[in-house]
N, C-alpha and C positions, 0 to 999 in steps of 0.2 A: 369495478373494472373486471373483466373477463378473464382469468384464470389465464388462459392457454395464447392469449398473445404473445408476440414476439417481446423480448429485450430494447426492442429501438423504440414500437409503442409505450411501453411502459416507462421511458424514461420520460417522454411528454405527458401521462396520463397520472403518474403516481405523485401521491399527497394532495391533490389537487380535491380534496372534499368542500365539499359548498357550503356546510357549517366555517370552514377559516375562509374560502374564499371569497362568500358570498357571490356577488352577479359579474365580477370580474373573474381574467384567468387568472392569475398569480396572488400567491398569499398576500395582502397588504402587509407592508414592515410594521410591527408592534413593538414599538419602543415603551417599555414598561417593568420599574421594579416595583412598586405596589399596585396590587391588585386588589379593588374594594369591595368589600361584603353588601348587601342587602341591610343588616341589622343585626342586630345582638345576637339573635336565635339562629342567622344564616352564619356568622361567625361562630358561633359554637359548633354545628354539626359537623365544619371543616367540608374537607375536600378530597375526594379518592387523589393517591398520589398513582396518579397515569396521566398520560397527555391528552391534554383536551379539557381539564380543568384546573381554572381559574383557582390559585393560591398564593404566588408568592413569585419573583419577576425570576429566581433561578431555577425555579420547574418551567420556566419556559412560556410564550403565548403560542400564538396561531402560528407564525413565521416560523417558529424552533419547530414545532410537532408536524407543521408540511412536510421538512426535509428532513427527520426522522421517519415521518410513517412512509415517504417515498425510498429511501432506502430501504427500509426494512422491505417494502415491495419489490424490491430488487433481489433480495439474497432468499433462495428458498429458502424456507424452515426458519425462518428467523421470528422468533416470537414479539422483539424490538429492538430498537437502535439508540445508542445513547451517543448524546455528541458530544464533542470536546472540543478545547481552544486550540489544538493543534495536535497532529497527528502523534509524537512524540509524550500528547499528555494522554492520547486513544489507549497506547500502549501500557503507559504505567497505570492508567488506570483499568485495563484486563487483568493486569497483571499482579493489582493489588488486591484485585476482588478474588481471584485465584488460592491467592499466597499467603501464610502464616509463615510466623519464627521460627528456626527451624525448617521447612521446606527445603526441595532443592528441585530446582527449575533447569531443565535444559534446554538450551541454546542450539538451533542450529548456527554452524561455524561461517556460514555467508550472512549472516543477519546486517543488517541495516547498523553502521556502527552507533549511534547512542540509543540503539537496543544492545548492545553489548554493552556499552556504558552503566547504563541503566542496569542492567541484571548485577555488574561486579561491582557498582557504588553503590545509589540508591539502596535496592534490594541488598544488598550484602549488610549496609549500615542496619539493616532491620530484620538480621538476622537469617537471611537465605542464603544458600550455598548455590552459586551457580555452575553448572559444567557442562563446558561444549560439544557437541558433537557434529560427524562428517555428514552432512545429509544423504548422499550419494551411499555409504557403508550401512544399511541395515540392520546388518546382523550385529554392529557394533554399537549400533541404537541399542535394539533390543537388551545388547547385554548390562546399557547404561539403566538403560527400566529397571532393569532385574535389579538393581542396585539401589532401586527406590526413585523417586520423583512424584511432583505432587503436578507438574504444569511442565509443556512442551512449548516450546515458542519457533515457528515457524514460518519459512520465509521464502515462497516458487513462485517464480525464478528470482534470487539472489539478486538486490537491485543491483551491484555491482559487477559480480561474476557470473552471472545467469543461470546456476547452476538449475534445476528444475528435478525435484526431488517426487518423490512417488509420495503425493500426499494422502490418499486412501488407504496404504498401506499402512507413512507412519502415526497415521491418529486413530488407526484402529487397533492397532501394537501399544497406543498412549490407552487407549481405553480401556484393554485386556488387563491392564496394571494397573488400573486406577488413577490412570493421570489427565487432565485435563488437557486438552488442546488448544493452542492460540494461533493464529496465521493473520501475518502481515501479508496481507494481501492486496494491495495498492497498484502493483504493477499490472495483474490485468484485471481488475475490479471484477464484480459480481457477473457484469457485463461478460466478461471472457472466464471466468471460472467459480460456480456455484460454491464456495470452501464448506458452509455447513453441510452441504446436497453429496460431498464427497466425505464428509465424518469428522471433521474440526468442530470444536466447540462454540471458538468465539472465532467470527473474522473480522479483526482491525483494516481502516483504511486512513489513510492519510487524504482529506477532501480538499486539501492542498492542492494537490495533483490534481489527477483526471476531473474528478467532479468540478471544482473549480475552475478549470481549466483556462485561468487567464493572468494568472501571476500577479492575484490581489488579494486572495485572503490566506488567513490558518485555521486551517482546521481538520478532526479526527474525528471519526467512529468509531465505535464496535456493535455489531449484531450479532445476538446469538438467540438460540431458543430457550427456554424455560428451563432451572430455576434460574442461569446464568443470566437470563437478561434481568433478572431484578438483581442478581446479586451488585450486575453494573451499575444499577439506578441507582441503590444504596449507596455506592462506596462512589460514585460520580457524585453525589448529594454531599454523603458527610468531608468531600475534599474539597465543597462548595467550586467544583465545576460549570461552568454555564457559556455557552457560547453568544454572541453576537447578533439581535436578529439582521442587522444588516446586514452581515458576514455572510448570515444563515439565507436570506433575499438572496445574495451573488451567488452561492452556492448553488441555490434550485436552479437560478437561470443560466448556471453551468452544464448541470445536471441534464439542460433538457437538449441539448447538443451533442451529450457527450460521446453517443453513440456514432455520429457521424463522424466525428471530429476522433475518434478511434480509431474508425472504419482507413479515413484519410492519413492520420501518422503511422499504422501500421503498414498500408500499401507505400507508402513511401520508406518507410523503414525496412521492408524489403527490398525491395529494390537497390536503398544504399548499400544494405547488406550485401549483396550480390556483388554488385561493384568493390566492396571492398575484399572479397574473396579474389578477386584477381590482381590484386595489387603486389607486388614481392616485396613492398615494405611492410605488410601485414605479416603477422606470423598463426594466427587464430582470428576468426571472428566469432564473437559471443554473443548468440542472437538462436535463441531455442524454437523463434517460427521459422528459421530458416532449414529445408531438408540436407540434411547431412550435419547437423550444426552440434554437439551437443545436447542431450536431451530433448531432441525432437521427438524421437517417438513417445515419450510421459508426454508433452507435449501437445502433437495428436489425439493422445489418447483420453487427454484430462480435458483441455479446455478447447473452448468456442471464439475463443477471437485475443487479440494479442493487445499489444501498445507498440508508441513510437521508440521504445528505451532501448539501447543495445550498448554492445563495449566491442572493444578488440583490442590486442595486441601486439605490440611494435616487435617488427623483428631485428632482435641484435643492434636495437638503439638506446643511447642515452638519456639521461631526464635532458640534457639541452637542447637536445634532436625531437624532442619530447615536447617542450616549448615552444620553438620556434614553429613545429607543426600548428599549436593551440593556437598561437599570439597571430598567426598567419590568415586566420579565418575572419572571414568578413559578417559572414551571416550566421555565424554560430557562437552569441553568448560565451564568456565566461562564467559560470555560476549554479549553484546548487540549485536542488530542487530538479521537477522535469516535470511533464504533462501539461505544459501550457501552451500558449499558440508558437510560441516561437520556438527554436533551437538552439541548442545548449551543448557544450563541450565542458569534460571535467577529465584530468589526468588522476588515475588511481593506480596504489600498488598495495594488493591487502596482503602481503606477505608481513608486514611486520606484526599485523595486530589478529594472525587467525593462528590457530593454533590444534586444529584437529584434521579440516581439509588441507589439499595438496596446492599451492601455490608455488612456480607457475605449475597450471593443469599437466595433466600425463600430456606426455608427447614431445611437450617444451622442451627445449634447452631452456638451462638456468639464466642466463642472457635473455630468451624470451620472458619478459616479467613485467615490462612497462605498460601498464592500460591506460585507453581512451574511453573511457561513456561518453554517449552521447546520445540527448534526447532531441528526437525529430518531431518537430513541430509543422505548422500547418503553411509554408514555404513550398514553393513546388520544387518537386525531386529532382529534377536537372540541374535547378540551379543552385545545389544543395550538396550535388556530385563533384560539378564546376568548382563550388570553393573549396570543398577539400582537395581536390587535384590538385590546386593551384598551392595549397596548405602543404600538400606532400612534397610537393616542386621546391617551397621554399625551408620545408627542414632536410633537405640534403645541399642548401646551400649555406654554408658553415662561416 
């Protein structure tokens, strides 16, 4: 495939080699834990541990190394892509290939909560020390390096408060110190923000979301370049990680959409955006494609395309006012997760559980603090508008 096509080609064109797929378009599913030798002498010499041969059913067949090698087609500079049973295992396992006893790992303070989880259990039970910092304060990054760290974990735009941090800056600040760089990078996929092509090391996604894009499977990546991507194979091996190929099937046939289906909840999710800027029961909208928004111009200036994901914030209401808005919506899911066809409403308040960034953001009164996410799916935007109106209508009626 041709280098210089566009993002939307390459999601229909990538992994698609005629050795897995033979005369059809899509990988056949290869449901297989042994895989048989030739003979004694074909068994001895083994098998290069890479994709694309035949050893053992957790290195994967045809089905697993399609949707690996079309990722990695996706993220510049990615030398490979390791998959995982869920996004959450993408994570500890960058994170494990990273990390010795001893370490200390810093956290941005919007992360994804069982990526916090994960840094002060997990990681802590085996000996790392995690500590948070404000993504938006640089200079107090900087001073956390200076105080040693082995791995950064990063996370633009914050899937809950959207903050959208200067990620060229802070992983070239991780590397000037010798620290490794990790970015969850799920919310605008490779699709809308190169992460290795801007100086991250490893970028994690969650293929949950977007790539899957239909609210059936679990699963994670990580791509990165050399020696990182082998250090992933190893430590995805020795934790006996292996994905699904039928997972791995729904996944590509995710994958080859996903472009559009971007294209569509981002022009929608603007638009809501907008609308909810004119509402006086808003008190912030938290949506970094939008101009004027918070961290638009990083924004602008980083990435190529966005998602359906956004938040805001209630002004000078309660969690019951809070509720009755949620419970009032017709076409908008209650429930985790996002990036699928439909839409999804979740109430958040990360003040209890951050501890370096400002919640609520500057500006706020401490009364403004109650949030909404909400992830737009592939519903038309009028009638998307209509039921939260009618959602707003019914939480001021008490």
């Amino acid at each position: 495939m041709a280098g210089d096509v566009k993002p939307a080609t390459r999601v229909v064109e990538a992994g698609r080699r005629v050795e897995w797929t033979g005369a059809v378009v899509n990988p056949p599913v290869w449901r297989a834990s042994t895989h048989l030798y030739a003979d004694s002498a074909d068994l001895k010499r083994g098998r290069p541990n890479e994709d694309g041969h035949f050893y053992y059913g957790r290195r994967g067949t045809p089905t697993q190394w399609a949707l690996a090698d079309a990722i990695t087609g996706l993220e510049p500079g990615a030398a490979g892509t390791v998959l995982y049973p869920s996004g959450v295992a993408a994570i500890a396992g960058a994170l494990l290939a990273v990390l010795r006893p001893g370490d200390t790992l810093l956290v941005t303070d919007n992360a994804y909560e069982p990526t916090r989880t994960m840094a002060t259990g997990l990681l802590g039970r085996f000996g790392v020390r995690a500590r948070f910092f404000d993504p938006l304060d640089i200079a107090g990054y900087r001073a956390a390096l200076k105080d040693g760290a082995r791995c950064v974990m990063l996370e633009s735009p914050g899937s809950l408060t959207m903050e959208v941090c200067d990620v060229p800056a802070l992983a070239a600040l991780a590397r000037e110190h010798g620290a490794v760089s990790v970015i969850d990078n799920t919310w605008a996929s490779p699709l809308g923000f190169a992460a290795l092509a801007h100086g991250c090391d490893i970028a994690v996604m969650s293929l949950t979301k977007h790539v899957g894009g239909h609210s059936d499977l679990m699963m994670g990546s990580a791509s990165a370049g050399e020696p990182w991507h082998g250090r992933l194979r190893q430590t995805a091996q020795a934790l006996g990680h292996v994905v699904s190929p039928d997972d791995a099937a729904l996944a590509l046939r995710g994958l080859r959409t996903m472009a559009v289906r971007l294209e569509r909840s981002t022009a929608s999710a603007l638009e809501i955006a907008r609308w909810l800027e004119g509402r006086s029961e808003v008190a912030r909208v938290l949506c970094p494609m939008l101009p004027g928004a918070p961290g638009h111009d990083l924004w602008t200036r980083d990435f190529t395309g966005g998602c359906g994901l956004l938040s805001f914030v209630l002004a000078e209401r309660d969690e019951a006012a809070r509720a009755r808005l949620i419970d009032a919506l017709r076409l908008f899911g209650i429930g985790y997760s996002w990036g699928g066809f439909e839409s999804l409403a979740i109430p958040f308040d990360p003040a209890p559980i951050r501890t370096e960034g400002r919640w609520p953001p500057a500006g706020l009164a401490a009364e403004d603090r109650l949030g909404i996410r909400l992830s737009i799916g592939l519903e038309d935007a009028g009638d998307l508008v209509a039921d939260l109106d009618r959602a707003f209508a019914a939480m001021e009626q008490e």
